[in-house]
Structures are given as structure tokens and as C-alpha cells.
N, C-alpha and C positions, 0 to 999 in steps of 0.2 A: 357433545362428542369432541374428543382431542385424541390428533396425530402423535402417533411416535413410531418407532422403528418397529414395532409389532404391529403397527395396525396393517388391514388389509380390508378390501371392500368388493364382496362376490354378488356374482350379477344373478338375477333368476335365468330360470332355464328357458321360459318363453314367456311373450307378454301376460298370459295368464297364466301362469305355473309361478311360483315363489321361492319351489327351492332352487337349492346353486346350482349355477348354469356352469358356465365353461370358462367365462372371464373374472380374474381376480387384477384387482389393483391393487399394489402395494412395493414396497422397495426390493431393490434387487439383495443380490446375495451380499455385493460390497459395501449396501450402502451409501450409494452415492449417485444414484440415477433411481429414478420412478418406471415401474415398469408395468404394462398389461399383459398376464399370462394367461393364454391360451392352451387351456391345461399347460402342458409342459414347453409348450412353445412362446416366442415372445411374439406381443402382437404389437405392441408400441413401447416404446422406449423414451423416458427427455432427452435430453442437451446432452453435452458434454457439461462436467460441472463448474462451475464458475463461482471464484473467491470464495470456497467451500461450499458454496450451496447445492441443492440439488436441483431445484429451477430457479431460470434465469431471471431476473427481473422485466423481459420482454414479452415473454410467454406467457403471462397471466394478471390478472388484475392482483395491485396492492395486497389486499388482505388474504387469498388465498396463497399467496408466494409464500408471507410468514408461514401462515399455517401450513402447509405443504412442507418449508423448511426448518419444521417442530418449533417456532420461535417460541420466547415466552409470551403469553395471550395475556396482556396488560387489560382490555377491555374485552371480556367478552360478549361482549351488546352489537359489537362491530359484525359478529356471524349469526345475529340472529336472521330469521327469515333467509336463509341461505340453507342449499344443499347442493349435494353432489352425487352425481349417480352412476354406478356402473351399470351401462343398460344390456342385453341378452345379445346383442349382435355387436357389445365389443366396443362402444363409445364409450369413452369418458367426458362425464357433461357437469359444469357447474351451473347453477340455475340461481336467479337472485328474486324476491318477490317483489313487483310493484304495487304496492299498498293505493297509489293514485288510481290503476287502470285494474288492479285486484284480480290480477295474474301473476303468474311467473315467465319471467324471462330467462331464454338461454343466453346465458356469458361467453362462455371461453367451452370449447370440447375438444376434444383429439382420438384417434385420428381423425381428421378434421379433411383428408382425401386418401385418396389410395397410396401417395409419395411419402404419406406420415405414416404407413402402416409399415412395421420395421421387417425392414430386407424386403420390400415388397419383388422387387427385380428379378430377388436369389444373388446369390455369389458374381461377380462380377460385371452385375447387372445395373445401370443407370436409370432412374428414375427421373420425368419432365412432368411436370404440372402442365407447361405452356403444350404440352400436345397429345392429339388426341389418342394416338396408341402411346402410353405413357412410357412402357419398357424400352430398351435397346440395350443392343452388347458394346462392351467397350471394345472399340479398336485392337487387331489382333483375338477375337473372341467370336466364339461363334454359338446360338442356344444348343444348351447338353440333348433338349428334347425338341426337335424342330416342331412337328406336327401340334405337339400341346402349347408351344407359344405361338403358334398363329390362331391357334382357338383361343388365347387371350389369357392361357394358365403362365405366371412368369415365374413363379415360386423357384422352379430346381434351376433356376440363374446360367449363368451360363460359360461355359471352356475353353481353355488356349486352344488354337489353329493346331499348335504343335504342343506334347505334353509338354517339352523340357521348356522349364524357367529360367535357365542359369546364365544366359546369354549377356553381354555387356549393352545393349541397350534399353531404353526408358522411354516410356510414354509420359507424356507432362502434362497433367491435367490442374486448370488453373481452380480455386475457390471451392474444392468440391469435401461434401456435408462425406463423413463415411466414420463406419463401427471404428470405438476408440482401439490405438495402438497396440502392438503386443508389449514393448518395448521402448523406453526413452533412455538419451542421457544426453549429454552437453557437448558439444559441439561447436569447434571455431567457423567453419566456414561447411560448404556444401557440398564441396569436396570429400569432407572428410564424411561427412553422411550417406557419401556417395559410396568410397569405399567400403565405409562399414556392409553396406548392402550386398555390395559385389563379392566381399568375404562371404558369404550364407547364400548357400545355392537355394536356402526354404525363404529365404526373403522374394517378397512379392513387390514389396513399395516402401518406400521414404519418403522422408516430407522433411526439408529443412526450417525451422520454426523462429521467427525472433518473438520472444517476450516483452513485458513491458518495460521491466529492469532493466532493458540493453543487454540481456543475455541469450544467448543464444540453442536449439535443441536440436535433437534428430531423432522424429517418431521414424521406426521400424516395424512394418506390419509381417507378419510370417506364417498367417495364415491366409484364406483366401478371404477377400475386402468386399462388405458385405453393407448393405444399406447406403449404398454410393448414389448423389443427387447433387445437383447444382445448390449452392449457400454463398452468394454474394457475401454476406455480413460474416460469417464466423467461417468458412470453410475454407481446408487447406490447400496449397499450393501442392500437388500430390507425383509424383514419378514413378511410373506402375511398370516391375519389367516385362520386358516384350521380346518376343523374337523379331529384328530387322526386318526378316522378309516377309511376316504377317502384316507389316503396317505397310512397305514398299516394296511390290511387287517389281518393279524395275527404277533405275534411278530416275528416269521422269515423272514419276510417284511425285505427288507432294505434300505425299506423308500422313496429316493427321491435323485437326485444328479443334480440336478439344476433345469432345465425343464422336465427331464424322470425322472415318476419312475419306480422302479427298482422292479416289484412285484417277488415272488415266484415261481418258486426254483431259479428264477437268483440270482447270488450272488457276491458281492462286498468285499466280505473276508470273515475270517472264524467262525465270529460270526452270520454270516444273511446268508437265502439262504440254498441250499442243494450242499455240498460238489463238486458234479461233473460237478453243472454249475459255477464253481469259475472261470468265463473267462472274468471277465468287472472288470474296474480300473476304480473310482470315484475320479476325481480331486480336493478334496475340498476348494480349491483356488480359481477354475477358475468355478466350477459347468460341467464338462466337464466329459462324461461317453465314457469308449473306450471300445471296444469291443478286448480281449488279444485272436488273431490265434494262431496257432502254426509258422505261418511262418512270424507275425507283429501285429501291435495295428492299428487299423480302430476305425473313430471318430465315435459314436451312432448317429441318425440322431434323430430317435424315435423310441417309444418302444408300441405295442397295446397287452395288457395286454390277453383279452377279443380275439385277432387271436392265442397268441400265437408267436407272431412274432417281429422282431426289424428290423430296416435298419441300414445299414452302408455305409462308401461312400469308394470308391476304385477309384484309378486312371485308368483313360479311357483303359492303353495298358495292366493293368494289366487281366481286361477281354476280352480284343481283342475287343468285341461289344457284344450289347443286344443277338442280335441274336446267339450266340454261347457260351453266359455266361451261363444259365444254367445246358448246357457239360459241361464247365469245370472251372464255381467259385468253386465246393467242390476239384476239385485236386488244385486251386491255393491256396484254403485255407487252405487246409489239412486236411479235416474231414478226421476223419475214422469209420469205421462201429459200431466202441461201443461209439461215439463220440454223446451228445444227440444235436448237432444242425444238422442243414440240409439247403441247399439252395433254396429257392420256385422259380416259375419260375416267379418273379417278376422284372422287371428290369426298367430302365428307363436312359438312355442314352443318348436321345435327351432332347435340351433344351424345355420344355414341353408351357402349355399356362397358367399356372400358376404363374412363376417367369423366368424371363428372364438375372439375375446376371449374369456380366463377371465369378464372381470367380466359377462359375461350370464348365466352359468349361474346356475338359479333364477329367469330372469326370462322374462315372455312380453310381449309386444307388442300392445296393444288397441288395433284403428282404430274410432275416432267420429267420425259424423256430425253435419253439424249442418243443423235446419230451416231454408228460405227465411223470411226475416225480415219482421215487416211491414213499413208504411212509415217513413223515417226521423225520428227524432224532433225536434222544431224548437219552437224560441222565437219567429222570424218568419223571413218570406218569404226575408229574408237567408240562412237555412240550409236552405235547398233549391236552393240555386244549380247544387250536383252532382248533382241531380236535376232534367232539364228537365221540362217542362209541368205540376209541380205547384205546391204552395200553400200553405202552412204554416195548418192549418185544424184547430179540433177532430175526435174522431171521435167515436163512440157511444158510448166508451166514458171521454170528456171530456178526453181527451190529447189532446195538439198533436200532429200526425205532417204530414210531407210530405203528403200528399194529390192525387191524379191528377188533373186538370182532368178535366172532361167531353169523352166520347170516347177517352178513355185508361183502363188498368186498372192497376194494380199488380202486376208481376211479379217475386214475390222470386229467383226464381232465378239472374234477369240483372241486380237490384236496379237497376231503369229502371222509367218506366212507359212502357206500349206502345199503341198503339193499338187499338183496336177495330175487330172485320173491322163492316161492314155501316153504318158510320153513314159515311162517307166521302160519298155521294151522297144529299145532303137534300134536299127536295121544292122547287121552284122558288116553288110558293106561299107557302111560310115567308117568302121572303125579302123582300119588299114590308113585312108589318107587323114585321118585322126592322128594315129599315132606320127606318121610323119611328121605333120606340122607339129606337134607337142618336140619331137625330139630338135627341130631346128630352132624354137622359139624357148624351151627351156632354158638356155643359157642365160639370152638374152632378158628373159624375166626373171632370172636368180639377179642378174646384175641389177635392175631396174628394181627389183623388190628390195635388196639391199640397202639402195639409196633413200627409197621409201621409207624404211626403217628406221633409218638414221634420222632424216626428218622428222618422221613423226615421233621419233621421240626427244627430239629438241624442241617440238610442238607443244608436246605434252606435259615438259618442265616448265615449259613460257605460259603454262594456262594455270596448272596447281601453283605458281607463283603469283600468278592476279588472283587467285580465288581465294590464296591466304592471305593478302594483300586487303578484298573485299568481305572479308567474315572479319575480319580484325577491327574492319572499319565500323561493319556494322554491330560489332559485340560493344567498340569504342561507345555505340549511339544510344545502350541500353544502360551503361554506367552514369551514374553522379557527375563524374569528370566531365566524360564525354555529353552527357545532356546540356552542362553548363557552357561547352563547348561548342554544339550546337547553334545554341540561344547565340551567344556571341558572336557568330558567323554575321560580319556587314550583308552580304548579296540574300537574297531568299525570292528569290524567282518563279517562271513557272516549271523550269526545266527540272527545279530540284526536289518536287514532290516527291513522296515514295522514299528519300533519306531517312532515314530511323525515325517515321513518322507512323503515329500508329493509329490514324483517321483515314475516314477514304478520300480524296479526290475529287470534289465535282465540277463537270463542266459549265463556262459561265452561261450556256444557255441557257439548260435546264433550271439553273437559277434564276434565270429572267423569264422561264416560262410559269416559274413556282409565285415569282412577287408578283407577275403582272407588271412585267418591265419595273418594278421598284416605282408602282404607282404610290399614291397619296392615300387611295383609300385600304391601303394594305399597312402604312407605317406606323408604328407601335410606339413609336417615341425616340429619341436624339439623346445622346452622350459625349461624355468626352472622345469618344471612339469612333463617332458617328453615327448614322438614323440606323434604326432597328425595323425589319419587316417583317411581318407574317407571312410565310411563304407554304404553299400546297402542294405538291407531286401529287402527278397523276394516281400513283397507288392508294393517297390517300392519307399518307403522313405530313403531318403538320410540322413545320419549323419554325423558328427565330433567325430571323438571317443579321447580321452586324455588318455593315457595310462600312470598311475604312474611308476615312475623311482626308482628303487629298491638305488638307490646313490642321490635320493634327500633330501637336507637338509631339505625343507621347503615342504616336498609333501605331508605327512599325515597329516598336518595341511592345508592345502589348500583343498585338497578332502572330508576333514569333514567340512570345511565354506562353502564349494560350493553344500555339497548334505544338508544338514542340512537347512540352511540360504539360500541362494540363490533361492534355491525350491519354498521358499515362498510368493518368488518376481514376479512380473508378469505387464508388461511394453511394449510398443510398441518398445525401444530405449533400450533393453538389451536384452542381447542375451538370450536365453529360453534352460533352462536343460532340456533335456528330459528322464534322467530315469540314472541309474547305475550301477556297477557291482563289488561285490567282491568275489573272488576264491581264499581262501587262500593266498598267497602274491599280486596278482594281484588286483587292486582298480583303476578302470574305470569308467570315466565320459563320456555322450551320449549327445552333443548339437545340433540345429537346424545348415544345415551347409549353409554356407554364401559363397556363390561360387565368388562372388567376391574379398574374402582373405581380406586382413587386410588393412587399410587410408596407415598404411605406406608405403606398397609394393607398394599402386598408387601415393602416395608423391615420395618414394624413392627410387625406386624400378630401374631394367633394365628399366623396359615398360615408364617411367616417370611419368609425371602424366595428358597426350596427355586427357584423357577422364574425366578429374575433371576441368568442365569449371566455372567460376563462380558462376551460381545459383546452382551447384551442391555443390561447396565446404561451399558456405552456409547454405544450406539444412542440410548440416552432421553440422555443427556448432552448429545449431538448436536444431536439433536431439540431440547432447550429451548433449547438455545444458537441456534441457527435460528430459532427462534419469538420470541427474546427481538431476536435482530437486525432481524426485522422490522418488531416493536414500534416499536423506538429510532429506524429509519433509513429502512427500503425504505416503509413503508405513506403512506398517504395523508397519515392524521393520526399523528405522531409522538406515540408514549402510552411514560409509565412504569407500570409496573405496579403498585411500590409493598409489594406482597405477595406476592412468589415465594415459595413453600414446597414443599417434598414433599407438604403434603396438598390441594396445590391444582394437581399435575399429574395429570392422568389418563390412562389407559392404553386402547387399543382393543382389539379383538380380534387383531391382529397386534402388539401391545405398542409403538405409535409413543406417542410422549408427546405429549398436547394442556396447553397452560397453560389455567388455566381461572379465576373468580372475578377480573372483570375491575371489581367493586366499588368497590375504593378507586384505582382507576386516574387517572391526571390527562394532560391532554392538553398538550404545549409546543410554542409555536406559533412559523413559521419556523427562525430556528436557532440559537434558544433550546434551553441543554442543561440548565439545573437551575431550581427555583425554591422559595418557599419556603412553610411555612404555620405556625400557631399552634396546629392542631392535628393532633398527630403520632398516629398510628394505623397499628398495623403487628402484626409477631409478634416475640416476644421470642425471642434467640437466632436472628436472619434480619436484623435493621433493623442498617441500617450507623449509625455513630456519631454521623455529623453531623448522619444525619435524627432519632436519638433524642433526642439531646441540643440540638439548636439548629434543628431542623426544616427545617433544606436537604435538600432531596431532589433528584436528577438521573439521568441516566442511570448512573451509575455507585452511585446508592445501591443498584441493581438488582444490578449486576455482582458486588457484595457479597453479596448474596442468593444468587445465583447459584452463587458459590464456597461458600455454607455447603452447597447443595444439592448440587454434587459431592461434596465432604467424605461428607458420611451417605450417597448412593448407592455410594460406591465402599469406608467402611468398616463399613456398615450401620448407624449407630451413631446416635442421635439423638445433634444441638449442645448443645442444653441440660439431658442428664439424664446426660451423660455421667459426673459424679460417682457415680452406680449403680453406674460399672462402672471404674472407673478414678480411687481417692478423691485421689489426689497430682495429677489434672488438673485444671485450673478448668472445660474446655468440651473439645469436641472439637477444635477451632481449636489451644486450647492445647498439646493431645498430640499433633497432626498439627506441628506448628513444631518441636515440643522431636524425633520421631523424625527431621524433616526436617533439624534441625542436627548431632543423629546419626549420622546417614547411614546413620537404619533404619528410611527412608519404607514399605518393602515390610510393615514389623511394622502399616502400616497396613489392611492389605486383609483385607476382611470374607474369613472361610475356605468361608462359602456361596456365592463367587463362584466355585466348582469350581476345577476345577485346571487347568481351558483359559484361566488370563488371562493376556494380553499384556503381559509385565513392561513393553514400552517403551510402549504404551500406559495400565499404570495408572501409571506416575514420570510422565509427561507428565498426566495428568488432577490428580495431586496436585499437580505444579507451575502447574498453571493455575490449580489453586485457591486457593495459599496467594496466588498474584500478586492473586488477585481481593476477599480480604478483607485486604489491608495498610492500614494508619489511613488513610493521605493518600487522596483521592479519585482524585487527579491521576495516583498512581501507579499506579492501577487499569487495567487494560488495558479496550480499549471492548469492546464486542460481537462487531466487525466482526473483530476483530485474536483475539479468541481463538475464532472458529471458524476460522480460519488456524491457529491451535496446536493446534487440536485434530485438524483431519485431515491434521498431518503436512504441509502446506503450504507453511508459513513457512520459507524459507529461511536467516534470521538464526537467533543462537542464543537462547533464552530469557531474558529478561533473570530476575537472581537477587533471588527475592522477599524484601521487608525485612515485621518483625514484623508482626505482624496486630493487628488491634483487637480483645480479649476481653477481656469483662470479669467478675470472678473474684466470682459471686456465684452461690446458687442460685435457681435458676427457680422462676415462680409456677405454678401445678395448670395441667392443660389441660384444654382442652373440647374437644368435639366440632365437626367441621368437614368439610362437603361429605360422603364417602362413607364416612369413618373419622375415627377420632383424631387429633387434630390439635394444635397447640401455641396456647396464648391469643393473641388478637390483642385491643390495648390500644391507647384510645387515653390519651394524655397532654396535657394541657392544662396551663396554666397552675396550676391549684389543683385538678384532679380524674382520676383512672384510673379508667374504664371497660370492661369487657368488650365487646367487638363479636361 
């Protein structure tokens, strides 16, 4: 059997019936997407297409990608015992036959959950794997059919608050997966994408787009936006318009932080909201709302403005089970009795009939309520404008709060004040010495009101001047300029948290409650940075804690690139900051912990490296080379890393490789590719030439890094102690060139890489390597160009690599670093070497 633009593949009608059922796979009308039609409907869709294809290279295993992307079939022996099935309820499944076990195995199928089934939402509708009712509206949106999406039908999507669209504001939704554009064209800046939109009252959304090229787009959607879901890796940065007052209902609103919003009194700092629900952290990176316990941070699931109520998700043992969660979620959370949430007896535990995701299992669903609020808090009468008939007036308790005129009450539930039954009809005799006192005191409060006036509007100029004063600031903190800016800053205190920082905050207690006071049997190993601990929170989340070293040379400069810079980075193949801490001398960083420890401990470790077979250690290969392209080109701020090493990749529990020790990192701004410094600091046996010796460093002093790191993952072999084991070699580099001109690269492969390795995938990982450490800079291939050679992509042939740059000396002692052993990092200056 062979694919082409005619084929198509009809499913039976029921498991025992054969003729055509309801589902056809085969290519859309343009050609350029894979589609499942439901009779006339679409039931799944692929990707967006990528470097002509139709499926991506991520999406399926090697051989069905060709064939899917009608390649020419060189070997047909490659698909034999292979099939593919359109089955009667709508999967698409490929199956492979194990000849050892003398079954078939499922590979790869789609939809593969309810969030892959296309538009599952309907129109305006978002789709979560991570939760148990999958659907929600977007912000400003309300479901078309309320009663059938609570029975769990989500199909007819759902409608603006208000019909009209044409309004000048925008909803800004980060990374998110949605039906391709109606319209592109090129575009200088975001602005001008912006206007374009604001021109066409049928425009819905734009999406400002950079390319690889350095060129620049502006998708224009102009219908209504259909198959909307969160996409980390490919999904756009999105601007959906909106009517102002569906998102904020008054200016203490705080607005919207991806998919939830965020209504009144919750609060997300200390501009929005009322003071005593300051317990939710807005990630505006990632669009990511956390709900801040006393005893940890829970991800917001949703938020029902209209109950009163939000969900969050907890791990399964931390409520025991549904049935005994609402005893005791308020003691695992910590409420206390003046505390205004509360636990409802809402739960959900089991996997339900709505979404059936692996990633829930172990997890339960906690809905909290929250109290009617008092009155809202205010500086003067100006900030109670969204609340009529009050008065911005002390209370008892010597706060300013809105306050109800006389004859009015405060009703938090409907956050108004309301009238009072029985005062409505006053006594007719009041009103004689009434008028009197009105007619002798009216003067005197025209005069009195007057001067009011005038103040408060020289008040009011002195306030929109800090505010524009303070959004300048913080707009400064969100720029290149301003980030590098930042970093620069001598003081970094504890006062100055929350400055264009985009982590949370943690107190040093709860960090001394999580290590175990930074016991011994919690510490995970020692760096140039300082000891590393595993640390616990009560909820149940595990951390890496980095405790700066009061004797480090280079530590206060690393803690300010790592909480500043690195925060704002966000990647599948980097390790993820999760928040920070300073206490006086004490400066603390919080990362996701990688129970697997660091490539090197499993390269070089006691344990060897028994569990990195093959397609594992090219997975990690993969992986950094991804991580290292985002670095260099896709991310916001374009970062060199500066220190790539094996003991500075880490490993998860599924073995994806995170880069990590973002320390000596430096930021190049616009498109700017190298720069230089006086003092060089790096790891011996990793630092490419130029940066050693004459302190240029660029993207490509990485790339060199890069290639030493393939080198030792795929022959096990540390670069610089290679003399141990091999005395007629100067380095690894050296014995990898001399087998390579041999033409006995294979004598290179470590023999604990089992006997499953892919000869044409380790000659290609060696040849990417020796490309990546050759003297010249220039010849170095970039990031972009060798994850193309590495997955087989690149249709050109490999260009042939010229000598490398090694140099024929022995290496100095190592030390310890991150989670194991690691090779010294040094810096060099002028007249001094240093340990880092």
C-alpha cells in the first residue's frame, strides 16, 4: 500500500459490520494538513505544517512521518508487518508487529484524548488535559447553551458577554494551540499588527509572530477561533478582542491571567483586589494562576466568578480521598477561622466521564470558596466611583473603605450597597428644620466643596504622574535594555522582590521547614554556587533548593542572572525556576527537582551508565540541542549559556534532559551574535578557543560545548581525563578525529550503549560533533541547522568536518558541581585563575 493525495482510509461501521462507517482519514481539501472526517465534520486535524510537511517530525515515529509525507519509499521492507487503522469510533491507530512476543503493538494514535479531538470546546472554547472538566470559556465569554455544557456537551462553544467586537481592547493569551489564521502578512513591530486589527471590526485576534529568518508576521483571525488549548512548544502568543468591562468589572478588577479571570476581591498584588485576598500569584509568562496556601502554591484549575468559588488541584495522598477531603483539606491547607476561604464539599478524585488524561491520575480537585468581602478599599472618593452611593470614609477599624451613605447597607455578595427597607418614607415634620439647616450650610459647603475640588484635582495629577512614572518602569523591566539593566543593579535585597520579577517569593521559613533546617541528610551535592537540598512542602511538591555561599566568588552574580533572566525563560529542555528567597545574607534559589540527578552522574558516575541505552542517550542529545536552540533564537531574550557541561544537564524522571546553572549566562541583544569580555570563566575541556584565549564568546562558543557534550554521551568517556584511558590521545576530541580519519568512528561508541544502537544514527551524532568543535567559529554549524542533522531532516549532504580545536595538555583536579562531579570551572583574567 502507498500514500498519495488520493488515498483515504474508511473505517467500518461497527466492530462487526465492515462496511463504511462514519470516519474517513485522508488529506484536507488544501493539502497540507491530515484530516479525520466525520462525515462532513472534522474530527481531528494535525499540526500546523512545518518546512512543507504535513506531520511534524514529533508526532510520529521515523518511518510513518515519510510515508504520511508521500516520501519516496527507498526500502520497502521498512513497512512491512505494519498497519494502520481507521477504527468505527473515530481513532486513528498505527500498530507495529512484535515478531519476539508474536503480537501487535499500538504505536502512535490520535485522537489520543478529548483536547485532540478538533474544536472539541466549540468556538471560543479552551481546552485543559490537566483538568477534570476539560472545557472552559474564554474570558469575556460566556457557554451559547448553558444547561448542555453542564451535562458535559461542549461542541456549540461558546459567546461574547456582549455581541459587539469592535472595541479597542485585547485579551493576551500566552502559547496557545488554535485553528490556522485567516490572514498573514509581514509586519515591523506589534503595533502595526495591532492596528491592522483595530482597522476590521470582523477581526477577532492577532498574533504578532517572529520567524526564523529574523523576519517578522501578523496572523489575523476573522473568524471565530476554534480549537483553542494550551501548546507550550509551538503555540502562539494570541490577543483576542474583548469588551473592557467583560473582563473588568470595576477598576479593582485584576483583570485576567491567561484563561481565568481574576474578579474581585481576589487579588494578584497590591494594586488590584482587596488586601486580604492577596493569595494568587499570576505568571505572566506562562498565563499560569496559583492559588499561594500557607503550607504551598496549587495550580488554579478555574475560577466561577458568579459561585464564588475557584478549584485547585492537589495531589491524591495529600487529601487521603474524596471521601474524607472535606475533614480535613482546610487542616491540610491551613485556613484559619479569620482566613476568608473555605473548603466546599466539592471534590472529584476519580477519573470522571468527561476527560480521561494519564496526567490526572494521583491527582484530586479541591473547590474553595471565598467570603463576601467588605467594603472596598480607597484613598478618596475618586475610588468609589464603581461603587454608587458610597464615600471613601474611615471605619472602626481606621481604614479607609468605600463606606454606604446613610440609608444604604453594604452588601458583599453583590459587592453594591443597597438600600435599606423602611427608611424610604421620613416623617413630613423632619423636613421643615431640614430645609433650614440645608439653606444656612449650603454656602458654606459650596465654599468647602470648591477647595475640595481643587485639591483633589491637583491629587489626581500627582497620582497619574507616579503611575506613569511606575508602568514606564515596569514596561523598562520587560525589555532587553531594561532586563540587562536590571541584572546590573549593585543592591538586590529583600525589599526589592516583586521588581520585574517574574517568580514568586518565598519566605525563609517555609524553606527551612521544606530542607529540614538544610539538614545533611536532605543535601544533594555542592557547587560553585553552593550546597544543593531537596526540599518538601507540605502540599507535597518537591524542590531543589541552591543555597548561596557566603565565600563565593561568582554567587551574587549568578543569583541575579538566574532570578532576573532566566524567570523569563520557559522551555520543555530547561530546567524551570520556581520562585526565590532573600533573608538578609541568605539568597535562595527554588527549581523543579530532577530525581534523576545530573548526564554526568549516569555517564560517570559509581552506577556507570547501565540505564542510558542508545535511544536514551539520543533523546538527551536531542533534547539539549532544543534547549540550546531556544536559548540562541526562539526565546524572548536571546541568552548564551556560556557553561554547557554534562554536569549541568539534568535528567527527570522520564530521562528528558533539562540544561540547568543559568549562572554565567549573558544576554545579546537584537541581532547581535557574539560579544566579548576580560573576564573569561567557563569549564576546562568545554570553552571553545576564542572564548579561552581572547574572551569572544558567541553563539557558537556554545555550539562547541555542545559538540564536546555529544562526544562523552555517545563514547562515555570524559574530554579531559581521557589520557586515563587512552595515553597516545591528547583529549577525547583528539581520538574521536584520528578514528574519524580512520574510518573507525564506530571504535568510538561507548559498549554500555547495548547492542540496540543505530549505527546511522551514532555516524551522524559523531559527525555533528566533530562539525561542532572545528577551530574556526564560522565553520561551526548554528543550533538551528544541527537539530536538522540530527533528526534526519536535512536534506543536503553533511558538509565534511575540518580539524577540531584540542589542546594537548593535562587537565587541572575537579570539583564538585550541581548534583555530582563535575570538571573545574575557571575563571581567567588578566593576571589571576580562580575556582568558581
Amino acid at each position: 500500500m502507498k500514500i498519495d493525495a488520493k488515498f483515504s482510509l474508511t473505517s467500518w461501521s461497527s466492530e462487526e459490520d465492515p462496511s463504511s462507517g462514519n470516519f474517513i482519514f485522508k488529506q484536507d481539501q488544501g493539502g497540507e494538513q491530515l484530516v479525520v472526517m466525520e462525515k462532513s465534520t472534522v474530527h481531528w486535524k494535525s499540526s500546523r505544517p512545518d518546512a512543507g510537511k504535513i506531520i511534524k517530525s514529533d508526532e510520529l515515529p521515523p518511518t510513518i512521518v515519510n510515508f504520511l509525507n508521500f516520501s519516496q519509499i527507498n526500502n520497502p521492507r521498512v513497512y512491512q508487518d505494519k498497519r494502520m487503522v481507521m477504527t468505527f469510533t473515530g481513532k486513528l491507530q498505527y500498530w507495529d508487529f512484535d515478531a519476539d512476543m508474536n503480537s501487535w503493538s499500538l504505536i502512535w494514535l490520535e485522537p489520543k484524548n478529548n483536547c485532540s479531538v478538533f474544536n472539541f470546546c466549540g468556538n471560543f472554547g479552551t481546552c485543559n488535559t490537566n483538568s477534570r472538566l476539560p472545557c472552559k470559556c474564554l474570558p469575556g465569554f460566556q457557554p451559547k447553551f448553558m444547561d448542555k455544557w453542564k451535562a458535559g456537551e461542549f461542541s456549540d462553544g461558546c459567546s461574547r458577554n456582549h455581541t459587539s467586537s469592535c472595541g479597542n481592547d485585547f485579551l493576551s493569551l500566552k502559547r496557545m494551540k488554535v485553528e490556522n489564521s485567516d490572514s498573514s502578512y509581514e509586519a515591523k513591530a506589534e503595533t502595526d499588527c495591532r492596528g491592522e486589527c483595530l482597522k476590521n471590526c470582523q477581526c477577532q485576534a492577532y498574533s504578532f509572530v517572529g520567524q526564523r529568518d529574523y523576519t517578522t508576521s501578523c496572523l489575523i483571525w476573522s473568524e471565530d477561533l476554534k480549537d483553542l488549548q494550551k501548546d507550550e512548544d509551538d503555540g502562539y502568543d494570541l490577543n483576542i478582542r474583548v469588551a473592557l468591562s467583560d473582563i473588568e468589572a470595576t477598576t479593582r478588577n485584576c483583570g485576567t491571567c491567561g484563561t481565568n479571570s481574576v474578579p474581585y476581591p481576589l487579588s494578584t498584588g497590591p494594586k488590584c483586589g482587596d488586601p486580604m485576598y492577596f493569595s494568587f500569584h499570576c505568571n505572566s509568562d506562562t498565563g499560569e494562576l496559583s492559588f499561594m496556601a500557607p503550607n504551598g502554591r496549587y495550580s488554579v484549575v478555574t475560577v466561577n466568578p458568579d459561585a464564588r468559588t475557584f478549584v485547585i488541584q492537589m495531589k491524591a495522598e495529600e487529601a487521603n480521598n474524596c471521601a474524607a477531603l472535606h475533614a480535613s483539606a482546610s487542616r491540610i491547607l491551613q485556613f484559619n477561622q479569620s482566613s476568608p476561604f473555605n473548603v466546599t464539599s466539592s471534590c472529584s478524585g476519580e477519573l470522571g466521564n468527561l476527560t480521561s488524561d494519564s496526567t490526572l491520575e494521583g491527582t484530586v480537585e479541591v473547590e474553595i470558596s471565598w467570603k463576601p468581602p467588605l467594603e472596598p478599599m480607597c484613598s478618596s472618593s475618586a475610588d468609589c466611583k464603581d461603587w454608587p452611593h458610597s464615600t471613601c470614609n474611615e471605619n472602626k477599624n481606621g481604614q479607609r473603605r468605600c463606606l454606604c451613605n446613610s440609608t444604604y447597607h453594604w452588601d458583599g455578595s453583590v459587592l453594591n450597597c443597597t438600600q435599606e427597607a423602611g427608611r424610604l418614607g421620613e416623617s413630613s415634620d423632619e423636613s421643615k428644620p431640614l430645609a433650614l439647616i440645608l439653606g444656612i450650610s449650603l454656602p458654606i459647603g459650596t465654599a468647602f466643596l470648591c477647595a475640595a475640588v481643587s485639591i483633589y484635582v491637583w491629587r489626581e495629577k500627582v497620582v497619574k504622574r507616579r503611575e506613569k512614572q511606575r508602568q514606564a518602569v515596569l514596561h523598562m523591566y520587560d525589555t532587553e535594555k531594561g532586563v540587562k539593566e536590571l541584572i546590573d543593579l549593585t543592591p538586590f535585597e529583600e525589599k526589592d522582590h516583586g521588581t520585574g520579577i517574574d517568580v514568586p517569593f518565598f519566605d525563609f521559613e517555609s524553606i527551612l521547614a521544606a530542607t529540614n533546617n538544610f539538614s545533611e541528610e536532605n543535601k544533594l551535592g555542592k557547587g560553585g554556587f553552593g550546597p544543593v537540598y531537596m526540599g518538601k512542602f507540605p502540599g507535597g511538591e518537591e524542590v531543589a533548593v541552591k543555597r548561596l555561599s557566603s565565600v563565593s566568588g561568582q554567587g551574587l552574580e549568578e543569583f541575579k542572572n538566574e532570578v532576573v533572566l532566566i524567570a523569563k525563560l520557559q522551555h520543555r529542555n530547561l530546567v524551570r525556576l520556581l520562585g526565590y528567597c532573600i533573608k538578609g545574607e541568605e539568597k535562595i534559589l527554588l527549581y523543579e527537582y530532577m530525581p534523576n540527578k545530573s548526564l554526568d552522574s549516569l555517564l560517570f558516575g559509581e552506577s556507570s551508565s547501565q540505564q542510558l541505552d542508545w535511544a536514551t542517550r539520543f533523546n538527551i542529545i536531542l533534547g539539549i540541542a532544543r534547549g540550546l536552540l531556544y536559548l540562541h533564537q526562539d526565546s524572548r531574550l536571546r541568552i548564551i549559556h556560556r557553561d554547557l557541561k554534562t554536569s549541568n544537564i539534568l535528567l527527570d524522571a522520564e530521562m528528558n534532559p533539562k540544561i540547568s546553572d543559568f549562572g554565567l549566562a549573558r544576554m545579546i541583544q537584537g541581532k547581535q551574535t557574539e560579544a566579548n569580555t576580560l573576564r573569561v570563566i567557563g569549564t576546562y575541556g568545554y570553552m571553545a578557543p576564542e572564548y579561552a584565549l581572547d574572551g569572544l564568546f558567541s553563539v557558537k562558543s556554545d555550539v562547541f560545548s555542545f559538540g564536546i557534550v555529544v562526544l562523552e554521551i555517545i563514547s562515555g568517556k570524559r574530554n579531559m581525563r581521557f589520557y586515563q584511558v587512552e595515553d597516545d590521545a591528547p583529549s577525547l576530541v583528539g581520538y574521536g578525529w584520528r578514528l574519524w580519519q580512520e574510518g573507525k568512528a564506530l571504535d568510538l561508541m561507548d559498549e554500555r550503549a547495548g547492542s540496540n544502537c543505530n549505527e546511522s544514527e551514532f555516524m551522524r551524532c559523531v559527525h555533528v560533533g566533530l562539525l561542532c568543535v572545528q577551530e574556526v567559529p564560522s565553520e561551526r554549524p548554528t543550533m538551528g541547522d544541527i537539530v536538522l542533522m540530527l533528526s534526519g531532516t536535512q536534506s543536503s549532504k553533511l558538509p565534511i568536518p575540518k580539524q577540531p580545536a584540542y589542546v594537548i595538555r593535562r587537565p587541572l583536579s575537579a570539583t564538585a558541581s550541581s548534583y555530582s562531579n563535575a570538571e573545574t570551572n575557571t575563571e581567567i583574567t588578566s593576571s589571576i585563575e580562580e575556582g568558581r
